[in-house]
C-alpha positions, 0 to 999 in steps of 0.5 A, a space after each residue: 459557396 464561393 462569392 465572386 462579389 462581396 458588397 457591405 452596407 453601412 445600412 442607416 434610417 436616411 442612407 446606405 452606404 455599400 462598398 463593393 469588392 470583387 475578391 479575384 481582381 481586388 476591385 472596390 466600388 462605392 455609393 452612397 444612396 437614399 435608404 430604398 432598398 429598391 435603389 441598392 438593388 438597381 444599383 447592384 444591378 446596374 454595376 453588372 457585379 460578377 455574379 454570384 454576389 453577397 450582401 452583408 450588412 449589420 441590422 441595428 435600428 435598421 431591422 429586416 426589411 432591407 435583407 428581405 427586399 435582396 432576397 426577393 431581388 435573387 441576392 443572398 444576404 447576411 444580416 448580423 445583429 448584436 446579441 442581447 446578451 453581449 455588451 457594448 464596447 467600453 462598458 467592461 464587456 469584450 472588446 469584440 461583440 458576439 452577434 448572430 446571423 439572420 436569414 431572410 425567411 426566418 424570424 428574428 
């Protein structure tokens, strides 16, 4: 499915940051918020983003919680993780990191 807005969340245990981009005009807008995924969402939905719209964030320390609060809010949601078996940057392993994606309703 074609994705009319496309926000990603740099996504912390006091904040997140979502940077929002609407593909056909080129349009970008930002916020920095409090880390309540009750926030994100009343600020998604207060900007009247062209629907449909999709979230994508990485989960780090951060976990689930935030994919699922979207999910339930009717907003699609990538939430992508570093493997385990892939190392971090400057330890001899490859420069870009495999990761996975999770779905809301699945268990990681």
């Amino acid at each position: 499915m074609p994705y009319s807005t496309i926000i990603g969340i740099d996504a912390h245990a006091r904040t997140n940051v979502a940077t929002a981009i609407i593909p056909a005009t080129g349009e970008t807008r930002q916020a920095e918020l409090p880390a309540e995924p009750g926030l994100l969402i009343d600020w998604i939905g207060t900007e009247r983003f062209p629907a449909p719209v999709m979230a994508v964030y990485g989960s780090g320390s951060t976990g689930y919680p935030l994919a699922r609060a979207l999910a339930v809010a009717g907003i699609a949601c990538s939430v992508w993780r570093r493997h385990r078996s892939c190392p971090h940057a400057g330890t001899g392993g490859p420069k870009l990191p495999l990761f996975l994606t999770y779905t809301p309703g699945m268990r990681p």
